[in-house]
Phi, psi and omega in degrees: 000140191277169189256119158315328159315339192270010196211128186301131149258106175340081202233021186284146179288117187273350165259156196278301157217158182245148188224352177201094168286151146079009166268177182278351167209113226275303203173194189271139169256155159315314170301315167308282169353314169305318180295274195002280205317303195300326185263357141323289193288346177278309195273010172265311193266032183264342177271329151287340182299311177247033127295285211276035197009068169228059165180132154265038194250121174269188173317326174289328191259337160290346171255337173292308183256017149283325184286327154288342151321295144337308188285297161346291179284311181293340193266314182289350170290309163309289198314307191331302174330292178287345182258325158285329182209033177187048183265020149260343166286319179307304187332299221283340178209104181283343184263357148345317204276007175240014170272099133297334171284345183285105147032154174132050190246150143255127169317265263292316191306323183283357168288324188281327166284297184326282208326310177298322201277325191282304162018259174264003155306306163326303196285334201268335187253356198043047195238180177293179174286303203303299196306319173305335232255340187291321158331270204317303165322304179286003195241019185270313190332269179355301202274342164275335182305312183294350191263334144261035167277315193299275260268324185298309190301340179265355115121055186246182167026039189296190197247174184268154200313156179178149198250022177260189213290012202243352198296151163215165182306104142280067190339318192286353174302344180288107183307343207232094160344130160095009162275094203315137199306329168301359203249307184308083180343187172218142205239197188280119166308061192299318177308284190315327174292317178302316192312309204288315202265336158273328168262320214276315167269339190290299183331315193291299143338293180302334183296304186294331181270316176306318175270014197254125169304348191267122181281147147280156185274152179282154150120325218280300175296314179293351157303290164321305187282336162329290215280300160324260171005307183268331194283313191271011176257333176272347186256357142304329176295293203301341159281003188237154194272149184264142215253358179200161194321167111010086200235127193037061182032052184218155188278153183306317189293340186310268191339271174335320184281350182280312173286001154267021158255343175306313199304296234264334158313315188289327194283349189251330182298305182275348140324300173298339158310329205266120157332107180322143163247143199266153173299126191306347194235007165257000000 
């Protein structure tokens, strides 16, 4: 059994600040913050894309398709939630799905509102689907890295037991409340891993294919950024305690993540079909 001394323990406010302890919306969390930041930092760099016209979306259409996006991700992230990994609790209360404030997001799901949300932005901008959905691949990295940073300060979705020297304690990791600390294992920051290999690298790639002078076919970075995606979310899965059953002895992000590389084969496949595009300022 590890000796808790050999290990950080997990003791962080998962609030930012609380203004009604003990209410049904306490105060602010790290998390929210996280969206809050992430869809900043999406509209900081949709502003620079088209200064340096490599987008064609001006101010009015960089605000149209941040608010969908937003709509997107939040609506579709929740639902994903309650329909993937919390669909018996959704049956017994459907109105579960508007506490937003509670913890409770799936990417995948939110991949499926972007998909909706790129659409009709598209169809609303007249502009292509692909060319919107390769914009839209670069601006996700950022809000995942933060959104698991957020999981770690709330001290969620930890990783599976592990004696090495960086692992740590999650009190909330105990089945039995009131289980004295030396007793807790310690397990894989898994969050903090996902931070690196879904936002940190993914970010770095999409930026590089993105900023790359060699034209590309549409559709081909969002193809890619799937495929990405889907590869570090599954080599993160192998560090993270899986957080709901199983499905075809694969953990649900495994699973999920495979059929979001099919998508994304198909989306790089009819890409290659397609002509290289030229830089919008050429």
């Amino acid at each position: 059994m590890m000796s808790f001394f050999a290990h950080w323990v997990h003791n962080l406010d998962p609030f930012v600040i609380k203004f009604n302890p003990g209410g049904p919306i306490e105060g602010i969390r790290w998390y929210g913050l996280a969206y809050l930041l992430g869809f900043i930092i999406a509209m900081w760099l949709l502003h620079i894309y088209h200064k340096k016209g490599k987008s064609p979306f001006d101010n009015e259409d960089q605000t149209t398709l941040i608010t969908a996006l937003i709509l997107g991700v939040i609506v579709g992230g929740r639902l994903g939630y309650m329909l993937l990994y919390d669909l018996p609790d959704f049956i017994r209360n459907p109105l579960i799905f508007f506490k937003f404030w509670e913890p409770g997001m799936a990417s995948h799901g939110g991949f499926i509102g972007v998909c909706v949300a790129i659409l009709w932005v598209s169809r609303h901008t007249h502009q292509p689907i692909f060319t919107t959905a390769d914009i839209c691949a670069t601006l996700a990295p950022p809000g995942f890295f933060l959104g698991r940073i957020a999981n770690f300060i709330n001290g969620e979705l930890w990783g599976k037991i592990s004696d090495v020297s960086w692992a740590v304690i999650f009190p909330a990791s105990s089945p039995h409340p009131g289980i004295p600390l030396e007793y807790i294992p310690a397990r894989h920051p898994s969050q903090l891993y996902e931070a690196m290999l879904e936002g940190a690298i993914l970010l770095a790639y999409t930026q590089w294919r993105f900023w790359s002078k060699k034209p590309r076919r549409p559709g081909a970075l969002g193809g890619e950024f799937l495929i990405g995606y889907a590869i570090l979310r599954i080599i993160g899965e192998a560090f993270r305690e899986p957080d709901a059953s199983l499905i075809l002895g694969l953990s649900r992000g495994t699973f999920y993540s495979l059929l979001t590389a099919i998508f994304g084969l198909i989306i790089l496949t009819i890409a290659h079909k397609k002509p290289r595009e030229k830089h919008h300022n050429e």
